[in-house]
Phi, psi and omega in degrees: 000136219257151162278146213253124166279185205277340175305311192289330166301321192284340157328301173280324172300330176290303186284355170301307184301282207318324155294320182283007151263329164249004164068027196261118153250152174298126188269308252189111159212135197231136150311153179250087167313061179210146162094156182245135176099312192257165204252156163206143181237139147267142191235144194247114182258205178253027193215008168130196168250119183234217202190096171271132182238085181282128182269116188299151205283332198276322159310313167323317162334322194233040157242172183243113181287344159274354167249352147286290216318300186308331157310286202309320168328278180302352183247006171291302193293295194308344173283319194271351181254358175091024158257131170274087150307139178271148172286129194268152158271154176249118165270136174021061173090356273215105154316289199268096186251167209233156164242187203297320161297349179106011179277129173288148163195171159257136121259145181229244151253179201212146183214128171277143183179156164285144174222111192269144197303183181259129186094338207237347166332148167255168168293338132307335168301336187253305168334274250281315156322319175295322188268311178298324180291351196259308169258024143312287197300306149326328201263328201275318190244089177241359194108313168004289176273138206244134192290170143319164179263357182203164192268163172282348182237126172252078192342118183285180152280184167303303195318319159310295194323287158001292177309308170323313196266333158353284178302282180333293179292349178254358144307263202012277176317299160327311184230059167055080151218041177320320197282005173242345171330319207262025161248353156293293181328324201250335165284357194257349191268326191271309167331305169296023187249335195273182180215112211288014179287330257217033181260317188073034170282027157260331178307071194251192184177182144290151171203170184266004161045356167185090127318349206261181186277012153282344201222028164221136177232141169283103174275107162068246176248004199268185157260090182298352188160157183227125176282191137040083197256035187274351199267343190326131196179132155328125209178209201255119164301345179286349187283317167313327195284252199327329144313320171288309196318299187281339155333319241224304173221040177272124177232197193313309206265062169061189199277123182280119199287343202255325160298317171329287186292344184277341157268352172284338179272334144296342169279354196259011172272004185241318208245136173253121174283182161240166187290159181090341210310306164319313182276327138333282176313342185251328161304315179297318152315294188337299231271348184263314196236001178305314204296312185286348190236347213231123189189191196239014179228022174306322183272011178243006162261150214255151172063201169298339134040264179335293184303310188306331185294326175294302162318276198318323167282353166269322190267353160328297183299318189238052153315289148356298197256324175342318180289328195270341171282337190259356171065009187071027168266000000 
């Protein structure tokens, strides 16, 4: 009997449960190479096509398991109001399954679709994003939902911050990574610049919290589905708008502004914006994830990473001008 790597085990251990919970058999299961640490399959049963998400244990550690059931709840419901979303299957109410070995997982639907490079959105792609996300965002704050007593990013001060880059260039300098100084430099030079009245943090709401274009997948021009709700929580729905937004459309010559805007006209079809909102909305992210990607060990990673690190430095530099490019949008 041929022996299982560790991948092919948790395979067969996922699809044991699932047949004797659902009564499917397997035809057909192919990896999903994306995401990090948890395995996915699509799988071809006598019962349709779905999309198995299994969760790695050591990852798993550093979830709170009542703030997914709540996700999976809510992308449940955003499936029943008609955003396209995969449908979770249930065992006795039960979302979230465990299989005979101790693995958590999901199955859900499987959806054909492209999931597109960073940067590479067409203008229609981000309209059409822009139009779903808006009515994510109706559905997830509709009353529904009872608010948080607090947002999930609480902006520090400057002064902190400050402090933060300080600490960051004296790592650096410590541990021979000098060649990064002037991208410490620069987040610290754009740090005096903001003004944190000028955030709009009372906007809060639910929201989906990793937005980009690894968790959206495309048909033609459309938006075939939008993933992946683990992150979901109360907190600023505009950090989705600015997230999708530079995800979708910062390419090689900086942010294209007319793609940019081409999602704003699809999110107001849900939203009455305030003026400034676009340009806000990119500070803010900025003021939120700069701290997460730009660090003195940044030049040993690898993958998205990358990409995020290359945002946060693009948006240091033209923080400044973001209102004027954008036009007061």
């Amino acid at each position: 009997m041929p022996i299982l790597t560790d991948e092919q085990a948790v395979l067969a251990d996922l699809t044991a449960t699932c047949s004797h919970l659902f009564g499917f058999t397997l035809f057909k299961a192919e990896p999903i190479k994306r995401g990090w640490l948890n395995l996915k399959w699509k799988i071809t049963t006598d019962s349709g096509v779905f999309l198995l998400k299994q969760y790695n244990k050591e990852r798993f550690k550093k979830y709170n398991q009542e703030d997914l059931l709540f996700a999976f709840e809510q992308q449940t419901r955003l499936f029943a109001h008609g955003l396209p979303c995969p449908n979770l299957y249930t065992y006795q109410g039960s979302s979230f399954l465990k299989s005979a070995k101790g693995e958590h997982f999901l199955l859900m639907d499987y959806y054909d679709g492209k999931i597109l490079p960073s940067g590479s959105l067409t203008k229609h792609q981000l309209y059409d994003l822009g139009r779903l996300t808006g009515k994510m965002h109706c559905i997830l704050n509709d009353g529904s939902l009872r608010r948080a007593s607090r947002a999930q990013f609480i902006p520090p001060s400057i002064k902190e911050r400050l402090a933060h880059w300080e600490d960051t260039k004296k790592r650096a300098i410590a541990t021979g990574k000098e060649h990064l100084l002037p991208l410490f430099e620069a987040q610290a030079t754009a740090t005096e610049t903001v003004c944190l009245e000028a955030l709009h943090t009372n906007d809060t709401g639910w929201a989906h919290r990793d937005l980009w274009v690894d968790n959206v997948l495309f048909k033609r021009n459309d938006v075939a589905a939008i993933l992946d709700f683990d992150r979901l929580k109360y907190d600023y729905p505009q950090l989705d708008v600015a997230r999708a937004i530079l995800s979708g459309a910062l390419g090689r010559e900086g942010l294209n502004t007319d793609f940019a805007l081409a999602f704003l006209d699809g999110y107001k079809e849900y939203h009455t914006v305030k003026q400034g909102f676009l340009a806000k909305s990119l500070l803010l992210l900025w003021y939120m994830e700069s701290t997460w990607w730009v660090h003195p060990k940044m030049d040993e990673e690898e993958g998205p990473p990358r990409r995020f690190q290359l945002e946060m430095a693009w948006l240091a530099e033209n923080l400044q001008h973001l209102g004027e490019r954008l036009e007061g949008r």
